[in-house]
mmCIF file of the N, C-alpha and C atoms, coordinates in Angstrom:
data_MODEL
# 
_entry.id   MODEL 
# 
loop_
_atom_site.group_PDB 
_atom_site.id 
_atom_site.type_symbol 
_atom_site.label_atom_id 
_atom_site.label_alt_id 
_atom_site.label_comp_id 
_atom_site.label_asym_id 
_atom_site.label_entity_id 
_atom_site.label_seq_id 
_atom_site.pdbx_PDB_ins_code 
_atom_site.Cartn_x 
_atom_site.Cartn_y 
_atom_site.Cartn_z 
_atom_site.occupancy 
_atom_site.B_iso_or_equiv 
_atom_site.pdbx_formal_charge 
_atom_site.auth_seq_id 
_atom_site.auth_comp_id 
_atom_site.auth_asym_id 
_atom_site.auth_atom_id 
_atom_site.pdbx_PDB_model_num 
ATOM 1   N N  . UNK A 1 1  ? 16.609 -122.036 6.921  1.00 0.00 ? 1  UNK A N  1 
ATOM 2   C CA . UNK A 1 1  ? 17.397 -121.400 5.871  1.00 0.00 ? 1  UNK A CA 1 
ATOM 3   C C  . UNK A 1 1  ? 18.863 -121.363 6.305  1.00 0.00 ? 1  UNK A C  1 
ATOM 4   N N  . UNK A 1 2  ? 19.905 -121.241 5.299  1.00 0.00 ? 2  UNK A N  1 
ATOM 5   C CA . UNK A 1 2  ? 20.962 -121.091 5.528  1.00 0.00 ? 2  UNK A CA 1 
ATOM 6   C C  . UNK A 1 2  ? 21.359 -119.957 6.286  1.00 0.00 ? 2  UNK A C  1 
ATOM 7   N N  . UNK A 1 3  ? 22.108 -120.158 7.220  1.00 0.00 ? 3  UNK A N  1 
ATOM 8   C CA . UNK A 1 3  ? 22.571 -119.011 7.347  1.00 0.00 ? 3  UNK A CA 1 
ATOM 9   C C  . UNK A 1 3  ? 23.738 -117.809 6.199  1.00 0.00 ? 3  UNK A C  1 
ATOM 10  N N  . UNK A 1 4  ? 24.618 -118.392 6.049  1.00 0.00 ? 4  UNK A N  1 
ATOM 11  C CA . UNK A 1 4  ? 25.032 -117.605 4.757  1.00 0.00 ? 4  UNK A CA 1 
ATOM 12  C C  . UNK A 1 4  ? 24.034 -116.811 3.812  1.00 0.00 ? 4  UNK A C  1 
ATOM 13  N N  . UNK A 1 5  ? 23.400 -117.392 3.197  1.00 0.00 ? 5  UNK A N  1 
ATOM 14  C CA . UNK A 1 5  ? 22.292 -116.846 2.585  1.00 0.00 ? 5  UNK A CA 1 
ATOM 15  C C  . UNK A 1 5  ? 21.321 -116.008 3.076  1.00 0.00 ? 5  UNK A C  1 
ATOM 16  N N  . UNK A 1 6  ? 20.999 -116.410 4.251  1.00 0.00 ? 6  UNK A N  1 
ATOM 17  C CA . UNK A 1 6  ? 20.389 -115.463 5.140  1.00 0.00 ? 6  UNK A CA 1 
ATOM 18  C C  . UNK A 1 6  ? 20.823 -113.960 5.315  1.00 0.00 ? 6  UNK A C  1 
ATOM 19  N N  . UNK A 1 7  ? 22.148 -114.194 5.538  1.00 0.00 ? 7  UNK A N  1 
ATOM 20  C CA . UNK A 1 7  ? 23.443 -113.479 5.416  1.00 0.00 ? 7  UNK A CA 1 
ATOM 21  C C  . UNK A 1 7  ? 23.070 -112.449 4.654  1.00 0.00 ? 7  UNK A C  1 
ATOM 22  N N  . UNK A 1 8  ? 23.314 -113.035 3.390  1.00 0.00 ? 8  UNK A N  1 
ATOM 23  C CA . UNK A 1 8  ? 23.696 -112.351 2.180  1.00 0.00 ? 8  UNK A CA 1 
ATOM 24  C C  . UNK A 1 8  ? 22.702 -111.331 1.559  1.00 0.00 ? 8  UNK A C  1 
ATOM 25  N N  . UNK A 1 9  ? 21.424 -112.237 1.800  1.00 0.00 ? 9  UNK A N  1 
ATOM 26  C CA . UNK A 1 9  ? 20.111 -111.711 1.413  1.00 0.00 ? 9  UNK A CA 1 
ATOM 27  C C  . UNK A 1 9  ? 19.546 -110.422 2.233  1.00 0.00 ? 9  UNK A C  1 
ATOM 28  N N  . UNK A 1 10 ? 20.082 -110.585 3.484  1.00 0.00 ? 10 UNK A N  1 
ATOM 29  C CA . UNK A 1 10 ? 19.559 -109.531 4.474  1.00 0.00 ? 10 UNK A CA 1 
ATOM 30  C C  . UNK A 1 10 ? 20.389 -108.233 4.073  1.00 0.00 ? 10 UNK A C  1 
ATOM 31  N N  . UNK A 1 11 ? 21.795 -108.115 3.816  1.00 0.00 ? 11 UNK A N  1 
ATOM 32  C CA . UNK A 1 11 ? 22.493 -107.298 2.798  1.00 0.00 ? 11 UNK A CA 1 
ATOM 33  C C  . UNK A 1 11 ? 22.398 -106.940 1.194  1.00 0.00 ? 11 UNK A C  1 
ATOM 34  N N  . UNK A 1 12 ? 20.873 -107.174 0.617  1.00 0.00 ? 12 UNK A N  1 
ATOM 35  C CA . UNK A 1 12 ? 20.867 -107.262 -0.333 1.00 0.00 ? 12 UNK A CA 1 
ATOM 36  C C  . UNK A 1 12 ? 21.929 -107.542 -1.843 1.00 0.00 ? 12 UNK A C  1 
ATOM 37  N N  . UNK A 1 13 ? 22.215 -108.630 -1.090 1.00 0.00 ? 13 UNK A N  1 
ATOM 38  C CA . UNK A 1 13 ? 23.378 -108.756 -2.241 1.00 0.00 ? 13 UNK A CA 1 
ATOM 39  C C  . UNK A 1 13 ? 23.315 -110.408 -3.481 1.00 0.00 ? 13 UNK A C  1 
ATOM 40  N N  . UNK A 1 14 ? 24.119 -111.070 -4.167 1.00 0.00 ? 14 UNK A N  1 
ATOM 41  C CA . UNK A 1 14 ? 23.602 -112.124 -4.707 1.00 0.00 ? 14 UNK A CA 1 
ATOM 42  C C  . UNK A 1 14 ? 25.250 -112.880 -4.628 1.00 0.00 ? 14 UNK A C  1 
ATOM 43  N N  . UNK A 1 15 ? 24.638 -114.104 -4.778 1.00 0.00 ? 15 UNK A N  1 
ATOM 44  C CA . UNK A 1 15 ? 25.881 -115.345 -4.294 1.00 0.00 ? 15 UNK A CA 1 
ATOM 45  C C  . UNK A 1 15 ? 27.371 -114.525 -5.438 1.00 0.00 ? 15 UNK A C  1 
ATOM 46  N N  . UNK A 1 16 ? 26.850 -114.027 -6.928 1.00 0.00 ? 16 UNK A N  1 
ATOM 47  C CA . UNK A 1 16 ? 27.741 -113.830 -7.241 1.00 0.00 ? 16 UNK A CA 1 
ATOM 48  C C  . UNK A 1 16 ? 28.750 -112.421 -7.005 1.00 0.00 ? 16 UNK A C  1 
ATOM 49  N N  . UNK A 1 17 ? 28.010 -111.533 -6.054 1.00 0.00 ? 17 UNK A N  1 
ATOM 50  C CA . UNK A 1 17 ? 28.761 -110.111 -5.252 1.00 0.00 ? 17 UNK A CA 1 
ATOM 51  C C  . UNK A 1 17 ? 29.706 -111.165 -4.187 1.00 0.00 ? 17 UNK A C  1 
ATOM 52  N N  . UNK A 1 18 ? 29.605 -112.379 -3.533 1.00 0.00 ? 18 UNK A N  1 
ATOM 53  C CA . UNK A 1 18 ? 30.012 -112.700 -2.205 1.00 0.00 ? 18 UNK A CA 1 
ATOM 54  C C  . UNK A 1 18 ? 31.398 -112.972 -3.383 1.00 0.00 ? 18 UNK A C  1 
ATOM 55  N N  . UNK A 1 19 ? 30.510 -114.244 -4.198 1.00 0.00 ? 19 UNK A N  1 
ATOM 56  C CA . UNK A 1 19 ? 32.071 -114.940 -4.741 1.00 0.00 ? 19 UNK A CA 1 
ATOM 57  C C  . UNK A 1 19 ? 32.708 -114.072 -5.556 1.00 0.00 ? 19 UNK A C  1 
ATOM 58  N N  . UNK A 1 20 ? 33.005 -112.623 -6.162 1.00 0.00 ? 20 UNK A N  1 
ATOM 59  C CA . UNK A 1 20 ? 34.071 -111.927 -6.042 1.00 0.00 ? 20 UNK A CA 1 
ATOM 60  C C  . UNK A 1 20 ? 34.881 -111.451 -5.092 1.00 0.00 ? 20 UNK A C  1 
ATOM 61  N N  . UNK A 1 21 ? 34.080 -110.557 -3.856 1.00 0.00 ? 21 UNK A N  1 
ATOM 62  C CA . UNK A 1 21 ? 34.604 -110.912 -2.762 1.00 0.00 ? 21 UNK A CA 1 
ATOM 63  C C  . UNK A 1 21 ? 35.822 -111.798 -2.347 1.00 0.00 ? 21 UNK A C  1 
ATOM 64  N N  . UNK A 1 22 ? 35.060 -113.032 -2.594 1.00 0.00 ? 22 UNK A N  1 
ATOM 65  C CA . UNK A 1 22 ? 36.247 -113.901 -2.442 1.00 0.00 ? 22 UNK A CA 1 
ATOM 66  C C  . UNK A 1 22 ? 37.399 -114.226 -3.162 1.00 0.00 ? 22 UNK A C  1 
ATOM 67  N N  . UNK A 1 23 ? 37.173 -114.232 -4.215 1.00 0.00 ? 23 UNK A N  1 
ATOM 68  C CA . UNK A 1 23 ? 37.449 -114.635 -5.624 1.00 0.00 ? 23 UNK A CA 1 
ATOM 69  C C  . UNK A 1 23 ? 37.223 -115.938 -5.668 1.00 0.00 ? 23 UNK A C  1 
ATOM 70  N N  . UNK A 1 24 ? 36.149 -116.055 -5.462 1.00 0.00 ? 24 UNK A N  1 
ATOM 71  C CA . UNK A 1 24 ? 36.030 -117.352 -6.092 1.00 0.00 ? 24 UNK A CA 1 
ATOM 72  C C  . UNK A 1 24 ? 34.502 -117.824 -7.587 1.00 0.00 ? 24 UNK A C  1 
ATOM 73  N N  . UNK A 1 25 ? 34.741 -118.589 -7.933 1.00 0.00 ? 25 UNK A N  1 
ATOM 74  C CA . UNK A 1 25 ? 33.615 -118.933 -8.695 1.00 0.00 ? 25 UNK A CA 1 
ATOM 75  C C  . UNK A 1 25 ? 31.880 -118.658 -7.883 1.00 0.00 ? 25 UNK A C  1 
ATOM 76  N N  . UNK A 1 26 ? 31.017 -118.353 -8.343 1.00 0.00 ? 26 UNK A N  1 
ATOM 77  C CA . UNK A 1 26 ? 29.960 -118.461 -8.194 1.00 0.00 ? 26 UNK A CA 1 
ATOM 78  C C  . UNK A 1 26 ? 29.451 -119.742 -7.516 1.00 0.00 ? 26 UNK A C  1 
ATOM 79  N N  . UNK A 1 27 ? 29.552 -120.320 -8.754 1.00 0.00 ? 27 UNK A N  1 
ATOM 80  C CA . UNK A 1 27 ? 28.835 -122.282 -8.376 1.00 0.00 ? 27 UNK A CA 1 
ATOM 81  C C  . UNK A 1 27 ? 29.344 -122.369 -7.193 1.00 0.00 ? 27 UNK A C  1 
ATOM 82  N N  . UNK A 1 28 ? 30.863 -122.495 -6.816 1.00 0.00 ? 28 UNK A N  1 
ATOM 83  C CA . UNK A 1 28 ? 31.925 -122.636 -5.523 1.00 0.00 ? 28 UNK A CA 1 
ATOM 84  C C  . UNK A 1 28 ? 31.013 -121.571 -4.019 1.00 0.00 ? 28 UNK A C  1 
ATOM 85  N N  . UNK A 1 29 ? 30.571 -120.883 -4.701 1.00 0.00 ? 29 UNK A N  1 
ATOM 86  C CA . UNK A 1 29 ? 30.124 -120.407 -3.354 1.00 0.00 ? 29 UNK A CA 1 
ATOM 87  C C  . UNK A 1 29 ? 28.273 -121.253 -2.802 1.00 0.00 ? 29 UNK A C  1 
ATOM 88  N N  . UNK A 1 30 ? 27.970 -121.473 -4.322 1.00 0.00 ? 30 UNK A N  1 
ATOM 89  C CA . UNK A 1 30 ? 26.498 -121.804 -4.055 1.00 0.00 ? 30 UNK A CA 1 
ATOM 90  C C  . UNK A 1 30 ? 26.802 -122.804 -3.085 1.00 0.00 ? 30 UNK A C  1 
ATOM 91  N N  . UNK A 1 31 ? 28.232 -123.752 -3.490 1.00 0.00 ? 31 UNK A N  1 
ATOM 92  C CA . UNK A 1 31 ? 28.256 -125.190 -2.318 1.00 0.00 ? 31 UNK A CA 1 
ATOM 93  C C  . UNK A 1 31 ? 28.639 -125.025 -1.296 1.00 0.00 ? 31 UNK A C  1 
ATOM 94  N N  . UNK A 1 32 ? 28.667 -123.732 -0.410 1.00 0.00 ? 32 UNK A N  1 
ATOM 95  C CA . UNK A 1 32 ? 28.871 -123.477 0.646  1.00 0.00 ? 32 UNK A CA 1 
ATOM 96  C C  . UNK A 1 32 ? 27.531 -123.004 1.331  1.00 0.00 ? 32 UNK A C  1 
ATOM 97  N N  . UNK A 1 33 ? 26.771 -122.369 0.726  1.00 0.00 ? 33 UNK A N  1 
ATOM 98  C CA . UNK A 1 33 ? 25.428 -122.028 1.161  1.00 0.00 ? 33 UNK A CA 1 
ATOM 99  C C  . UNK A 1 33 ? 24.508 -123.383 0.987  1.00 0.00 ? 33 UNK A C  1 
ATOM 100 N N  . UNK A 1 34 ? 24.481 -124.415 0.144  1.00 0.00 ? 34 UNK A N  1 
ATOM 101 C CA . UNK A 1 34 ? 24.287 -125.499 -0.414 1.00 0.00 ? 34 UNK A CA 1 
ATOM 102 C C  . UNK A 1 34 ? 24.253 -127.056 0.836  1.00 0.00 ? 34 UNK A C  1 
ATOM 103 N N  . UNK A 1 35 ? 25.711 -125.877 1.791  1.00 0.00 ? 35 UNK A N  1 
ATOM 104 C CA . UNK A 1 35 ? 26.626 -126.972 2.649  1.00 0.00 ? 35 UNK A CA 1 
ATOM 105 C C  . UNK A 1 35 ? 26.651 -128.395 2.074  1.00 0.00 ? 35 UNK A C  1 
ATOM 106 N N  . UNK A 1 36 ? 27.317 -127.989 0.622  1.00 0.00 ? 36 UNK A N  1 
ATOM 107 C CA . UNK A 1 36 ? 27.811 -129.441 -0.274 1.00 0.00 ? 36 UNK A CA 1 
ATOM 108 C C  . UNK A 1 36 ? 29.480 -129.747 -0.085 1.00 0.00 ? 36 UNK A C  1 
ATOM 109 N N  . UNK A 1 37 ? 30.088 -128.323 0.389  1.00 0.00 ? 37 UNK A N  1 
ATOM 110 C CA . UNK A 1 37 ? 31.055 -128.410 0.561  1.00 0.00 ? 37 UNK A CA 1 
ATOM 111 C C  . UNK A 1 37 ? 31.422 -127.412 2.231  1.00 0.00 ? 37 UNK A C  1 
ATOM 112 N N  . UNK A 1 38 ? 33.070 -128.045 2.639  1.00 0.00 ? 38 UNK A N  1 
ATOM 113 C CA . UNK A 1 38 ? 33.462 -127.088 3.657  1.00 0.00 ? 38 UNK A CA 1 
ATOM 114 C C  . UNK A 1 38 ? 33.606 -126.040 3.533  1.00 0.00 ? 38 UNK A C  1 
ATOM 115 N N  . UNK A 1 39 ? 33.688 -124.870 4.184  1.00 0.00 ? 39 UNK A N  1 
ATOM 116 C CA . UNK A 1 39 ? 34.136 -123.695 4.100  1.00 0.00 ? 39 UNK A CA 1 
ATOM 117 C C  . UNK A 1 39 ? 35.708 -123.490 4.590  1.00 0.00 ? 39 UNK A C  1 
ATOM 118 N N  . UNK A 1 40 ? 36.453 -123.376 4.009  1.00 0.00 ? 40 UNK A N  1 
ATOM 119 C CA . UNK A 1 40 ? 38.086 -123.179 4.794  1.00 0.00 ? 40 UNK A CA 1 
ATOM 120 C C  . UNK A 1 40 ? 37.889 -121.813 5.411  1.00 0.00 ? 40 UNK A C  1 
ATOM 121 N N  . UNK A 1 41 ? 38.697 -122.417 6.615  1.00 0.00 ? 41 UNK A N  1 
ATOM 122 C CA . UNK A 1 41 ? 38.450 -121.364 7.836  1.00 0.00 ? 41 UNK A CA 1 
ATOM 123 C C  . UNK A 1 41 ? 38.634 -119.851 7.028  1.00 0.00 ? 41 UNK A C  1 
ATOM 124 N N  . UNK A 1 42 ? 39.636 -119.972 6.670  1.00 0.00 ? 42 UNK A N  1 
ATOM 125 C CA . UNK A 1 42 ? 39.943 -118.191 5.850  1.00 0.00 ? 42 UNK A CA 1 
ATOM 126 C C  . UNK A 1 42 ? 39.307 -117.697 5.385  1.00 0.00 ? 42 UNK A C  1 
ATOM 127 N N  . UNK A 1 43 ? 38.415 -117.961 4.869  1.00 0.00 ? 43 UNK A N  1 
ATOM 128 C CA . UNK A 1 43 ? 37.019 -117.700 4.133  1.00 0.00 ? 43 UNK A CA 1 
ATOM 129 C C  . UNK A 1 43 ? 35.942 -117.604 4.807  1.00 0.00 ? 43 UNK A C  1 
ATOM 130 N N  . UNK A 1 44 ? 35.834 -118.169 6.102  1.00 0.00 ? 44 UNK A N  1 
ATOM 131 C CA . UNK A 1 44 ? 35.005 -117.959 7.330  1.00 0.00 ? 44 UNK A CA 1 
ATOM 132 C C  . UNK A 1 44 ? 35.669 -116.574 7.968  1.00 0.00 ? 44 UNK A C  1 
ATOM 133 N N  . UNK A 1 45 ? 36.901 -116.511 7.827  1.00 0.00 ? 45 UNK A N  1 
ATOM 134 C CA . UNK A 1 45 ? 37.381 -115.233 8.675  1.00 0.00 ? 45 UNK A CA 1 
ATOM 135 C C  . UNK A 1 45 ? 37.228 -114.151 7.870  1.00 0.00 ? 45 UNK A C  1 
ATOM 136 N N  . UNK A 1 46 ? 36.827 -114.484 6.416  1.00 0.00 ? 46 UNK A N  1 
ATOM 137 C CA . UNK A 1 46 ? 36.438 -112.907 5.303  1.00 0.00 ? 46 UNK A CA 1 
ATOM 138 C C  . UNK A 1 46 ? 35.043 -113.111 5.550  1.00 0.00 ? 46 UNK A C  1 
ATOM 139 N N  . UNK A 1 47 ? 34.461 -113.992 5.434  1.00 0.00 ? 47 UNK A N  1 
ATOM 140 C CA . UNK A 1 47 ? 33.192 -113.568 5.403  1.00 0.00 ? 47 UNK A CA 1 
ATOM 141 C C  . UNK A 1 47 ? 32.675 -112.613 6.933  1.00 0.00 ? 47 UNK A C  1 
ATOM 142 N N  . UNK A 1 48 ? 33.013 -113.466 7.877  1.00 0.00 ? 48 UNK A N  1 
ATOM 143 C CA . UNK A 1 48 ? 32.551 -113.076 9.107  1.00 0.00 ? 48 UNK A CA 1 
ATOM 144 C C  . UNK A 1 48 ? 33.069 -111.351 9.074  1.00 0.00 ? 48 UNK A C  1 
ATOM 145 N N  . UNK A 1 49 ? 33.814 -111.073 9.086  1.00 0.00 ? 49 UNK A N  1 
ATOM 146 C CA . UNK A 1 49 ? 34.858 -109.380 8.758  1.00 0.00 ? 49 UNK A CA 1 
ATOM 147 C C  . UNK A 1 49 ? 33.942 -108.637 7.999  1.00 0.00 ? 49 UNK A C  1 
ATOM 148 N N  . UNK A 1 50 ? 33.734 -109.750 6.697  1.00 0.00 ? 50 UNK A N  1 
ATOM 149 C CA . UNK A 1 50 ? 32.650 -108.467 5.928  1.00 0.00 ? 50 UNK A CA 1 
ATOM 150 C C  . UNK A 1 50 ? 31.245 -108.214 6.128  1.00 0.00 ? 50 UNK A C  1 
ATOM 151 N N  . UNK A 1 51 ? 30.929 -109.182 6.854  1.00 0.00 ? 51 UNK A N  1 
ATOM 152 C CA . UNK A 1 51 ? 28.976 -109.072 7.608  1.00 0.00 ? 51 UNK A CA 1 
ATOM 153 C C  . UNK A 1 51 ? 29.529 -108.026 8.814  1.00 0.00 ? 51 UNK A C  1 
ATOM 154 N N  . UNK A 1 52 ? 30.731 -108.061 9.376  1.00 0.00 ? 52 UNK A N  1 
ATOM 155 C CA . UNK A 1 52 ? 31.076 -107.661 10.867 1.00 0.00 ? 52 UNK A CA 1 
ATOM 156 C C  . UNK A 1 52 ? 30.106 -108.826 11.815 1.00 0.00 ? 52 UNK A C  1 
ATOM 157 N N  . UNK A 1 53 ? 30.279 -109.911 11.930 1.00 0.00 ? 53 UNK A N  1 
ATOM 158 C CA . UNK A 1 53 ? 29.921 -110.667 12.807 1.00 0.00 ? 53 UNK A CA 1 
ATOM 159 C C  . UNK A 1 53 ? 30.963 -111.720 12.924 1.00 0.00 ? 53 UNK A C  1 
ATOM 160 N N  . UNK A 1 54 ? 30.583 -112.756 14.057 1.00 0.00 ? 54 UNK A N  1 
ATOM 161 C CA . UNK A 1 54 ? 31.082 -113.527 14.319 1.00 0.00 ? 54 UNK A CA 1 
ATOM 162 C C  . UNK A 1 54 ? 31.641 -115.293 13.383 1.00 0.00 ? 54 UNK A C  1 
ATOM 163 N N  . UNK A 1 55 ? 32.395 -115.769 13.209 1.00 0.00 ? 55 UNK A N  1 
ATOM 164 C CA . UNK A 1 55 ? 32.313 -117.359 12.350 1.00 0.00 ? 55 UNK A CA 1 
ATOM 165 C C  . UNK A 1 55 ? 31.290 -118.127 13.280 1.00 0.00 ? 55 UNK A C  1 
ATOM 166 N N  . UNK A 1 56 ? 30.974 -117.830 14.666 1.00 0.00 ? 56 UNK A N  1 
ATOM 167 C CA . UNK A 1 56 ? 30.181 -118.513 15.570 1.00 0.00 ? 56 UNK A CA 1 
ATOM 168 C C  . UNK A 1 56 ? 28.595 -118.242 15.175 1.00 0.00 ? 56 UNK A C  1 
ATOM 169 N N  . UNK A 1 57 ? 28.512 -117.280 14.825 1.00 0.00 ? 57 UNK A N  1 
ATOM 170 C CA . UNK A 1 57 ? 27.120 -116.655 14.035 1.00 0.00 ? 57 UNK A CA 1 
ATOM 171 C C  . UNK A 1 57 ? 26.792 -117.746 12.447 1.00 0.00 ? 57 UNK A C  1 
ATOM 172 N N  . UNK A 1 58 ? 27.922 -116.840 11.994 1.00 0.00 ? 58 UNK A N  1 
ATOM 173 C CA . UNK A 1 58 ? 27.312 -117.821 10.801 1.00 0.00 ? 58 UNK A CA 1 
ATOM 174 C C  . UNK A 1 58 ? 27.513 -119.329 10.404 1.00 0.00 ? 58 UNK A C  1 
ATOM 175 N N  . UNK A 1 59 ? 27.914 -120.036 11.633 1.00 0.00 ? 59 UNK A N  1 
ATOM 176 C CA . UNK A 1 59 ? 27.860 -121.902 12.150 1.00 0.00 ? 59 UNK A CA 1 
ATOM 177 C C  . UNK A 1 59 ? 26.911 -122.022 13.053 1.00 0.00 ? 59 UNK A C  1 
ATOM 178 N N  . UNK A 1 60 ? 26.374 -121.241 13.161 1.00 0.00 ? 60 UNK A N  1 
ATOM 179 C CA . UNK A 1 60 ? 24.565 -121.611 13.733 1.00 0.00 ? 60 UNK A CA 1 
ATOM 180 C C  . UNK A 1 60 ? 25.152 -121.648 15.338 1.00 0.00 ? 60 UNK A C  1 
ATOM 181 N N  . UNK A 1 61 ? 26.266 -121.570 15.870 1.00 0.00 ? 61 UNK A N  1 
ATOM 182 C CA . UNK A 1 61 ? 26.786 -121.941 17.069 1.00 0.00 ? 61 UNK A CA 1 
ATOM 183 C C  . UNK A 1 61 ? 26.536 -121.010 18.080 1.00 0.00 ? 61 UNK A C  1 
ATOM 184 N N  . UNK A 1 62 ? 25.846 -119.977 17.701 1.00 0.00 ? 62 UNK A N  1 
ATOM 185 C CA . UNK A 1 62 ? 24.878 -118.401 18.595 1.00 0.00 ? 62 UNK A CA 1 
ATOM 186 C C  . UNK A 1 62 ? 24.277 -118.023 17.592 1.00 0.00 ? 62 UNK A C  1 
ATOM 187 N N  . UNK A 1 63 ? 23.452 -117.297 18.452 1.00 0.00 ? 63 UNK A N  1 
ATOM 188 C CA . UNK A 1 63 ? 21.944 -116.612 17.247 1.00 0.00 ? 63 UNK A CA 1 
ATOM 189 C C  . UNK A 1 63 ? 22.798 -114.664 17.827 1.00 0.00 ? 63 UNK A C  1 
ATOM 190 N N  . UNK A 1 64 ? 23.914 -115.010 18.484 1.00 0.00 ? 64 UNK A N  1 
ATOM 191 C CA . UNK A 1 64 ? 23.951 -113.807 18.607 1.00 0.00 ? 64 UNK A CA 1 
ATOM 192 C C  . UNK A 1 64 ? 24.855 -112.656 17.210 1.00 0.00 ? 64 UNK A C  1 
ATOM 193 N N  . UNK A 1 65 ? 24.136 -112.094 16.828 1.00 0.00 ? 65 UNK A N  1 
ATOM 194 C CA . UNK A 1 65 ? 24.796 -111.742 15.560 1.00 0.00 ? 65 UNK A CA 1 
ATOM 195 C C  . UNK A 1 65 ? 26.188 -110.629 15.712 1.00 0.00 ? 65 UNK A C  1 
ATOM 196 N N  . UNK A 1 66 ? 26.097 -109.937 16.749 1.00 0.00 ? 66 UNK A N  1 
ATOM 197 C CA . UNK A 1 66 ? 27.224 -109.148 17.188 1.00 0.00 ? 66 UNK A CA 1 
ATOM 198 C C  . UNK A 1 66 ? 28.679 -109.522 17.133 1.00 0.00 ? 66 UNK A C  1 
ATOM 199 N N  . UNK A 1 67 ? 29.623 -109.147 16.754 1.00 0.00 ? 67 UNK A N  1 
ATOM 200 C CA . UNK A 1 67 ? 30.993 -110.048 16.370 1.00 0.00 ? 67 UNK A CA 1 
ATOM 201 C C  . UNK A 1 67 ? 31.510 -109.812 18.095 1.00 0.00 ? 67 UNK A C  1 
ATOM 202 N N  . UNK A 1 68 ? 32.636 -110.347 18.505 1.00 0.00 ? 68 UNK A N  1 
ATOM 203 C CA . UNK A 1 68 ? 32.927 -110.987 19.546 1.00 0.00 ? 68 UNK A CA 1 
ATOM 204 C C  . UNK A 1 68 ? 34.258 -109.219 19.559 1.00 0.00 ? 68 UNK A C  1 
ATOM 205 N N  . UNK A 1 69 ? 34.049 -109.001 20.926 1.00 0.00 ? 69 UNK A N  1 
ATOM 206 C CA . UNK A 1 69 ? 35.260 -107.609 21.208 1.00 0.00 ? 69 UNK A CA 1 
ATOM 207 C C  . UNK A 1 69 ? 37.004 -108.521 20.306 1.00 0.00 ? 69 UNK A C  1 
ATOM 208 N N  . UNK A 1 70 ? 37.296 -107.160 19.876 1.00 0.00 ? 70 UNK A N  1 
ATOM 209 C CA . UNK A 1 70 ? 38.817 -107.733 19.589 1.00 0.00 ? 70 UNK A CA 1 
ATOM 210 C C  . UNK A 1 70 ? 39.429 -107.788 20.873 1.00 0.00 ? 70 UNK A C  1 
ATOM 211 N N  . UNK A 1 71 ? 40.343 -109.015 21.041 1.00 0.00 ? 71 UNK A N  1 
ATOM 212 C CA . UNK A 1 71 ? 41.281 -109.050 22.295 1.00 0.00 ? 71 UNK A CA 1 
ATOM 213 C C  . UNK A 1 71 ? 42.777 -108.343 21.359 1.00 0.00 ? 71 UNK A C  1 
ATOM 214 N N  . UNK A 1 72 ? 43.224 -108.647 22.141 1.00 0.00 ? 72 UNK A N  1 
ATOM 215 C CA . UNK A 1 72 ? 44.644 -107.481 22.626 1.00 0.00 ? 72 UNK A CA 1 
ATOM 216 C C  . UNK A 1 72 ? 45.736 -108.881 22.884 1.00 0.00 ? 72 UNK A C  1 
ATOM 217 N N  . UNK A 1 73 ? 46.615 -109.613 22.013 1.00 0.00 ? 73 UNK A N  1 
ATOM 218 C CA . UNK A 1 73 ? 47.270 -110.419 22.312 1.00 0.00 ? 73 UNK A CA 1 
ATOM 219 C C  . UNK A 1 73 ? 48.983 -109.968 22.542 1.00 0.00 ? 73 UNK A C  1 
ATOM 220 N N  . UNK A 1 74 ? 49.391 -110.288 23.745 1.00 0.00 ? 74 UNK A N  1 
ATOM 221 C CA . UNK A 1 74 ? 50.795 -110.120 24.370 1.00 0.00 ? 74 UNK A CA 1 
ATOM 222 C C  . UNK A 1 74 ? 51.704 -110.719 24.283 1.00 0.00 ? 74 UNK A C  1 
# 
């Protein structure tokens, strides 16, 4: 299963709660769960913010679902 969807579903919510969120169209989000289309990073950085997890989580790239400590940049 997708992860997005996985996502979404485990938050009881439906593709069309995400794509306001975003503002985007519905269909537009199905092709991201779909992976018919890319996700632009910015939209990886709202989504990830609003699950509170990682963009590494939801790219299959860790199963670890915990978002990553904020660093402190100087």
């Amino acid at each position: 299963m997708n992860r997005l969807k996985e996502i979404r579903e485990d938050h009881d919510l439906f593709q069309k709660d995400i794509a306001a969120l975003l503002s985007i169209d519905q269909s537009n989000y199905s092709k991201y769960e779909l992976e018919k289309i890319n996700i632009p990073i910015e939209t990886l950085h709202k989504l990830a913010d609003y699950y509170k997890t990682s963009i590494d989580y939801l790219l299959y790239r860790t199963d670890e679902r915990k978002p990553y400590p904020k660093s402190i940049i100087k």
